[in-house]
C-alpha positions as CSV (number, residue, x, y, z in Angstrom):
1,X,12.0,-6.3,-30.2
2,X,13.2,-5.6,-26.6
3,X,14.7,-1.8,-28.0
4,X,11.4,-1.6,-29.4
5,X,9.5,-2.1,-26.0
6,X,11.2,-0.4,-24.1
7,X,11.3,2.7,-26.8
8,X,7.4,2.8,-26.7
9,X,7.2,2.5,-22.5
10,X,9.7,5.5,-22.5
11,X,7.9,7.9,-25.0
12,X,5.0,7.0,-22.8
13,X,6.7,7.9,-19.8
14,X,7.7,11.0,-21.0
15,X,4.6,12.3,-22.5
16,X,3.4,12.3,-19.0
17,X,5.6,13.4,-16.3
18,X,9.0,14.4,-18.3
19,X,12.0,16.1,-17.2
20,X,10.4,19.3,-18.6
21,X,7.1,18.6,-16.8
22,X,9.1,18.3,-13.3
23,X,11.4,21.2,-13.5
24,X,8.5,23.6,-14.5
25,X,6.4,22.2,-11.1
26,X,6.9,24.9,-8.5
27,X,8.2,23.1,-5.9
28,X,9.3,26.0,-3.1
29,X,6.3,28.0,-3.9
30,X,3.7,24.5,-2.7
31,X,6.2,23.9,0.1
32,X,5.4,27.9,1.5
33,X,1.8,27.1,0.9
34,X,1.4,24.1,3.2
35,X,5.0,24.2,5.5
36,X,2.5,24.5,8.5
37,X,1.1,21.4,8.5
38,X,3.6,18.7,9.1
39,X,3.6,17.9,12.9
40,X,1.0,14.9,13.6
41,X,-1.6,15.5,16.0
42,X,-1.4,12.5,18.8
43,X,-5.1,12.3,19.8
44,X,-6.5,12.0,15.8
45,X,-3.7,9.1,15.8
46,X,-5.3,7.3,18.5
47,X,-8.8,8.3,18.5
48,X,-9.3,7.1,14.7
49,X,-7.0,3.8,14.9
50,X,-8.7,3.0,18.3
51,X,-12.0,3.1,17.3
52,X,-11.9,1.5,14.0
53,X,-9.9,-1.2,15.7
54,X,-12.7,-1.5,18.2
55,X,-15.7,-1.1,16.0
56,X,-13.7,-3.6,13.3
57,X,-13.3,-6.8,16.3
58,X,-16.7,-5.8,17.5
59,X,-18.2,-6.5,13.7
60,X,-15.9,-9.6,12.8
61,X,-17.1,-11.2,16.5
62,X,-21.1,-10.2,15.4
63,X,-20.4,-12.2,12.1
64,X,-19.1,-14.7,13.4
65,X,-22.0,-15.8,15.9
66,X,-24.4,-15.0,12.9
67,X,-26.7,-16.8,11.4
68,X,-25.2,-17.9,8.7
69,X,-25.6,-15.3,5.2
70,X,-28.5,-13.6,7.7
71,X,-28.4,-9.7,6.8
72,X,-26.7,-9.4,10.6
73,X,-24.0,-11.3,9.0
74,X,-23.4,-9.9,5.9
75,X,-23.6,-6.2,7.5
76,X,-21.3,-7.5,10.3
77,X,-18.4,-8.5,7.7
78,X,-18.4,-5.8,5.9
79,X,-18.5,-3.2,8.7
80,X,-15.3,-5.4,9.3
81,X,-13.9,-5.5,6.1
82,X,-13.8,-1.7,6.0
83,X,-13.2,-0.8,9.9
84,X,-10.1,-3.3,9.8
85,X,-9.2,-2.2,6.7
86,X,-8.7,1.4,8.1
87,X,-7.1,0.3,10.7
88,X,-4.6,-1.4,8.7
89,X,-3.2,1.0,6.7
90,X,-2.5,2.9,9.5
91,X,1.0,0.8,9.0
92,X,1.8,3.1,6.2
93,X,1.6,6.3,8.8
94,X,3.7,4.3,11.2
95,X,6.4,4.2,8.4
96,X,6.7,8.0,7.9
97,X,6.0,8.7,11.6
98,X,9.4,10.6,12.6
99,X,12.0,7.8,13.7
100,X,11.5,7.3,17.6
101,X,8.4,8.8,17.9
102,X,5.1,6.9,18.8
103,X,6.6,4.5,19.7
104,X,3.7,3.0,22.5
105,X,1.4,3.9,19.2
106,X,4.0,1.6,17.6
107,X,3.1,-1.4,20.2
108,X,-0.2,-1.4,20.2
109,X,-1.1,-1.6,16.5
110,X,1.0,-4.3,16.0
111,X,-1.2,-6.3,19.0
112,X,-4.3,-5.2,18.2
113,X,-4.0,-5.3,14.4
114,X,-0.3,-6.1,12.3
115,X,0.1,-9.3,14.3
116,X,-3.4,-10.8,14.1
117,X,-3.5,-9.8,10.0
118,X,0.2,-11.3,10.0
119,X,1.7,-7.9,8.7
120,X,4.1,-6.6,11.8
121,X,5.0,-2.9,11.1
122,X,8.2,-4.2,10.3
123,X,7.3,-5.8,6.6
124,X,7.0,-2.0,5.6
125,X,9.5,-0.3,8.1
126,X,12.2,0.6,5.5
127,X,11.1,-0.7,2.5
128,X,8.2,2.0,1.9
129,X,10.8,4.4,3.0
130,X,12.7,3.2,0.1
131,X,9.6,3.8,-2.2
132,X,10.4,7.5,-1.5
133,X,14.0,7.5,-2.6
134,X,15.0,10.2,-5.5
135,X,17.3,7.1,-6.9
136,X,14.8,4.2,-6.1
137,X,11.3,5.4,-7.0
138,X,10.4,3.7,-9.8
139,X,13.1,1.6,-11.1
140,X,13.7,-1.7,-10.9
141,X,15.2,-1.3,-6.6
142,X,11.9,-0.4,-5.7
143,X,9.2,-2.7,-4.3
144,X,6.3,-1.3,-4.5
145,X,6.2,-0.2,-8.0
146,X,5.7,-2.1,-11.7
147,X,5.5,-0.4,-14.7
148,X,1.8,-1.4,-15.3
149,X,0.7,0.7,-17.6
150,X,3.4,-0.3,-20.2
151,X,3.0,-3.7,-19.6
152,X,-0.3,-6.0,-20.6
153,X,-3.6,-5.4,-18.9
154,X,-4.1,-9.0,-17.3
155,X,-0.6,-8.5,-15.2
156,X,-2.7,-5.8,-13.4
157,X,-5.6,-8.8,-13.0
158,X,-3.3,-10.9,-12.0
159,X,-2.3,-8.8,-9.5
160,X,-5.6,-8.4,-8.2
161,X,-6.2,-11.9,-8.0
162,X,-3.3,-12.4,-6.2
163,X,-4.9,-10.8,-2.3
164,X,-6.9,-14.5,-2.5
165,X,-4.0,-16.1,-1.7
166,X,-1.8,-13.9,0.1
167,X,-3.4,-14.1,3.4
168,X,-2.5,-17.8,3.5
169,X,1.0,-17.6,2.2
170,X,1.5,-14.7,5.1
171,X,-0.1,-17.3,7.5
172,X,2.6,-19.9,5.9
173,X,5.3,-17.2,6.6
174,X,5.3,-17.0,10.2
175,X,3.6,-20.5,10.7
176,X,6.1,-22.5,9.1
177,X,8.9,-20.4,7.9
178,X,9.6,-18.5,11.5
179,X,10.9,-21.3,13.6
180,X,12.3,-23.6,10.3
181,X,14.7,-20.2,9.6
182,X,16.2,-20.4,13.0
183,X,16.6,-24.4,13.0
184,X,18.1,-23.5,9.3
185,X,20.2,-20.9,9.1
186,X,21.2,-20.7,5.8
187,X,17.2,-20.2,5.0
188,X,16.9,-17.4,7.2
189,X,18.7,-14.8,5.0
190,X,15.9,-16.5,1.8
191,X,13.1,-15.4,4.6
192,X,14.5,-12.3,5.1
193,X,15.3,-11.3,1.7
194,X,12.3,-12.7,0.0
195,X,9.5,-13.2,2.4
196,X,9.5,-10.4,5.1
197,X,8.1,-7.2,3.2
198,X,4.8,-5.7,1.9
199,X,5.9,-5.1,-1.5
200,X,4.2,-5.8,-5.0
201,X,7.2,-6.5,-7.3
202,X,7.2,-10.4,-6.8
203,X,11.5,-9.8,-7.7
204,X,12.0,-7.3,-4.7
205,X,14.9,-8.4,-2.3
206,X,15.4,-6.4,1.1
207,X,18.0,-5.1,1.9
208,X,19.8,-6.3,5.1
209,X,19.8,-2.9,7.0
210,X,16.1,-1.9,5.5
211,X,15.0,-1.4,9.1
212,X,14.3,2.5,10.3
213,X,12.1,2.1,13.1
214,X,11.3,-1.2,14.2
215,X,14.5,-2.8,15.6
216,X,12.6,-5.3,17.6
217,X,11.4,-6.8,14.8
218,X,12.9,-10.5,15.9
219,X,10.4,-9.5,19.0
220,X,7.3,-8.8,16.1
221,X,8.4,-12.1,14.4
222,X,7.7,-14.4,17.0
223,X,4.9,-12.9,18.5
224,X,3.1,-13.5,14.7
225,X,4.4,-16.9,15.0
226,X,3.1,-17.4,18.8
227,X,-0.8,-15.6,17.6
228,X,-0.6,-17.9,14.6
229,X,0.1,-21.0,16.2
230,X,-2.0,-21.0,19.0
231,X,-5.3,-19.7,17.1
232,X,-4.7,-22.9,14.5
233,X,-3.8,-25.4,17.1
234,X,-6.9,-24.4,18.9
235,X,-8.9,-24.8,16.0
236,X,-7.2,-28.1,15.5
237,X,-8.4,-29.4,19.3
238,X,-11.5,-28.0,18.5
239,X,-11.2,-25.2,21.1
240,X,-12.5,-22.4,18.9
241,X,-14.4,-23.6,15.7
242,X,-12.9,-23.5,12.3
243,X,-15.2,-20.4,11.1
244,X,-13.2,-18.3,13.1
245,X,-10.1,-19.4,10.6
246,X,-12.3,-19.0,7.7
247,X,-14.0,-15.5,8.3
248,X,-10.1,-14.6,9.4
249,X,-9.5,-15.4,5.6
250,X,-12.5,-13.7,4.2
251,X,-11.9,-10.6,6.0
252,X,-8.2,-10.6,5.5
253,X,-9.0,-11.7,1.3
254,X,-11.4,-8.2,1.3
255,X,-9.1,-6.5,2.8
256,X,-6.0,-7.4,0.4
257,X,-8.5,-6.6,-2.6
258,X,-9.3,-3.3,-1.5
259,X,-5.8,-2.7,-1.1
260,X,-4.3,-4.1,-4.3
261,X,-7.2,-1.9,-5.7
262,X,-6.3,1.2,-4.4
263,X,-2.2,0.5,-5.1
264,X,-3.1,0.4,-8.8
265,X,-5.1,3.9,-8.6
266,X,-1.7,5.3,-6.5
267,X,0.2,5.6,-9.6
268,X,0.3,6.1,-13.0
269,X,3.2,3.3,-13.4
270,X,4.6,4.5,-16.6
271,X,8.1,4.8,-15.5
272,X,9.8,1.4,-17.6
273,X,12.4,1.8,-14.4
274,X,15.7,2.3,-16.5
275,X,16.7,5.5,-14.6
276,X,15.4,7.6,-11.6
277,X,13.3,10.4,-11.3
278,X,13.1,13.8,-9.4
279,X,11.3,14.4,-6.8
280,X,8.6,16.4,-9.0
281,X,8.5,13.6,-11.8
282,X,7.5,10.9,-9.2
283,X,4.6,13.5,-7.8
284,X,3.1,13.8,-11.8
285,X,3.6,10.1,-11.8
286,X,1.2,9.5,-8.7
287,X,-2.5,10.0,-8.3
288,X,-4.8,11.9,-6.1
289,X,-8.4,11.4,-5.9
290,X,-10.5,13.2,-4.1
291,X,-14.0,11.7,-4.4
292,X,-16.7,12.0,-2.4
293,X,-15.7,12.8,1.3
294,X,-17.7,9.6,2.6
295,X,-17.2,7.0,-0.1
296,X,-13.6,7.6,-1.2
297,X,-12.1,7.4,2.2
298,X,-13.3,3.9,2.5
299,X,-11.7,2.4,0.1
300,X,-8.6,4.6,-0.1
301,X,-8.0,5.8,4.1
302,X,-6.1,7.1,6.3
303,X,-5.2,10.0,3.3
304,X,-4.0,7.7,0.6
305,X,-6.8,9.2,-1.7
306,X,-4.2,12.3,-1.9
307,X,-1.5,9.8,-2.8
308,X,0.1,12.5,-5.5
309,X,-0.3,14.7,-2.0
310,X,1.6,12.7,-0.2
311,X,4.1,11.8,-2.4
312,X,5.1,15.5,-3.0
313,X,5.2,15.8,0.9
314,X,5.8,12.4,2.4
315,X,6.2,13.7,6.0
316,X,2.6,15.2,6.3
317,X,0.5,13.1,8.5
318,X,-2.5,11.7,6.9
319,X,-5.0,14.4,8.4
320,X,-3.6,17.4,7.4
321,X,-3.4,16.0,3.7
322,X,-7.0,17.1,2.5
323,X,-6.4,20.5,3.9
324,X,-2.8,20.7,1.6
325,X,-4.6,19.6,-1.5
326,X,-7.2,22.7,-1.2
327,X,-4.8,25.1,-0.8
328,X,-2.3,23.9,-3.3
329,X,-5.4,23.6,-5.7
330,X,-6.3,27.5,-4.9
331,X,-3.1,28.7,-4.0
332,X,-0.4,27.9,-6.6
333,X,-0.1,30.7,-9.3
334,X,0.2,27.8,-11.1
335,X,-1.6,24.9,-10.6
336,X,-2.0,23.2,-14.3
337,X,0.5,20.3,-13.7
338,X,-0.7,20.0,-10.3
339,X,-4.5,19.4,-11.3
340,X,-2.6,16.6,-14.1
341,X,-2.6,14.0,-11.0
342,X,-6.3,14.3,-10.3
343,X,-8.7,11.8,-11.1
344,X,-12.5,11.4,-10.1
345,X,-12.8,8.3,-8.6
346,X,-11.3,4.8,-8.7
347,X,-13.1,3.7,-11.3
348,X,-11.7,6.6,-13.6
349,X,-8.2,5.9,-12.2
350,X,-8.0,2.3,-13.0
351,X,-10.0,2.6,-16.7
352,X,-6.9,5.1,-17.4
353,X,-4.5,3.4,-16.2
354,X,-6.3,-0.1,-18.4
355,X,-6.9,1.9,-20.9
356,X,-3.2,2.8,-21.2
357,X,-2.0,-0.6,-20.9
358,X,-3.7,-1.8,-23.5
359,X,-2.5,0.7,-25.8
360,X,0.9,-0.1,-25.1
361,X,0.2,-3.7,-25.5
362,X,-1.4,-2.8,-28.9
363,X,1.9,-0.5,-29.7
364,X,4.0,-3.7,-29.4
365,X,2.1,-6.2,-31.0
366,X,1.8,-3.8,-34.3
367,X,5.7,-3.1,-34.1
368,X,6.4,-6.8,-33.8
369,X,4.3,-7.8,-36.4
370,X,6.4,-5.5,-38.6
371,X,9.4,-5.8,-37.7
């Protein structure tokens, strides 16, 4: 039954982004076409994480003194949801940012954003990196991927489901398992290993030197313990009221959903992770969509709606990506295996995606039944 499985995810893999897929993708001709636009431009950095951070507080403060479910209310939290949101994922530039640059950028997301949201830069500094390996992306070493779409459908649900509870149990991290891992020693290698990175593979372990940027990260650690434990222990002496904890939650939740969303539109996740791929198979295995220019950035930002893009050119910065994907789109020679990644919106990239899960689940259960 296993050899059977794992038979069925591998003809799926192939079908898609095979060896003879990836060695006919022209590689050096896309590099000419967009080789100009890999230096980051400071002041789009800044200006975009700056205001969203601004406008994000502003809204979550406005919800907060609501009425309660007024229409002020429910505009204010979303506003926030999405603003903060952008904001966030800004962590995911700060992992590809060239190693010892930005590094007052660096600072001041973590205050004004990765501390509060408990998620210091330094639960994706190295591991994401890792996600971009030759020898790592997609097999079983790398975090942030799961065969999905050979696996069945309610594992992608479940996934899903999963951002309800995650802010708490990152709240529970640096709460509780910051200070007991230096009273315990032998627990803080578990809290490293198991409990310090952004990943969705519930199995990932990090690697003790999985650090490329963020060698303060003891520094980042307690800070997130010092925010978290002052904020509840000023709820609990009734300082600042408990809605402030709650709509902390709500927005954080959102925030997680829209993300776990978007990760499962990032890929195609057919890979069964037995063996590596190049760097062109892992580009046909990921997923660009470029929507509309006003809705599609809101719930994929920051350029993750070219994530095929950005995975054939990881050192782009986010706002150069758009401009890459038209030429490549009207430049290659070429450009039936690039147009392969494209899909119209989310909802088209997850019914695939669905769609293709349950016809692998469907594959198994006939084989089984006659074996």
């Amino acid at each position: 039954m296993r050899e059977t499985e794992t038979t069925v995810a591998g003809e799926t893999a192939a079908s898609a982004a095979g060896p003879e897929n990836g060695e006919a993708f022209p590689l050096r001709e896309a590099h000419n076409l967009v080789s100009d636009l890999m230096t980051p431009n400071p002041w789009i950095y800044w200006t975009d994480f700056l205001l969203n951070i601004v406008v994000g507080w502003a809204a979550f403060f406005t919800a907060l003194v609501s009425p309660l479910f007024s229409l002020w209310q429910i505009v204010a939290y979303v506003v926030a949801v999405l603003a903060l949101y952008r904001a966030a994922i800004f962590v995911h530039e700060l992992a590809h940012l060239k190693k010892g640059t930005f590094k007052t950028f660096r600072i001041v997301w973590n205050c004004l954003c990765g501390i509060p949201f408990m998620i210091p830069s330094f639960t994706y500094d190295g591991v994401h990196n890792d996600h971009h390996r030759r020898d790592v992306y997609g097999t079983r070493e790398d975090g942030e991927y799961l065969p999905f779409a050979t696996r069945r459908p309610v594992e992608m649900a479940g996934y899903v489901l999963l951002s309800f509870i995650l802010p708490l149990l990152l709240l529970l991290r640096f709460l509780l398992l910051t200070p007991l891992s230096y009273l315990f020693p032998p627990l803080r290698k578990i809290v490293w290993e198991r409990a310090s990175s952004l990943t969705i593979d519930p199995n990932y372990r990090r690697a003790a030197d999985a650090i490329r940027n963020d060698h303060n990260w003891r520094q980042q650690e307690l800070a997130a313990f010092l925010f978290a434990f002052v904020i509840v222990t000023l709820a609990l002496l009734d300082v600042i009221p408990y809605s402030v904890l709650v709509l902390w939650y709500l927005v954080a939740a959102m925030v997680f959903i829209l993300n776990s969303l978007r990760t499962l539109a990032a890929h195609a996740y057919r890979n069964p992770g037995e063996k590596s791929m190049s760097h062109a198979e892992q580009f046909l295995d990921s997923v660009n969509v470029p929507g509309n220019p006003l809705i599609t950035p809101l719930w994929a930002p920051v350029g993750l709606r070219f994530h095929a893009t950005h995975h054939l050119f990881m050192s782009m910065p986010y706002h150069n990506l758009g401009k890459a994907q038209r030429r490549l789109v009207n430049g290659l020679g070429d450009n039936s295996l690039y147009l392969t990644t494209m899909r119209n919106s989310l909802w088209d990239a997850l019914r695939r995606i669905w769609q293709e899960s349950a016809q692998a689940t469907e594959s198994r259960e006939k084989a089984r039944h006659t074996e």
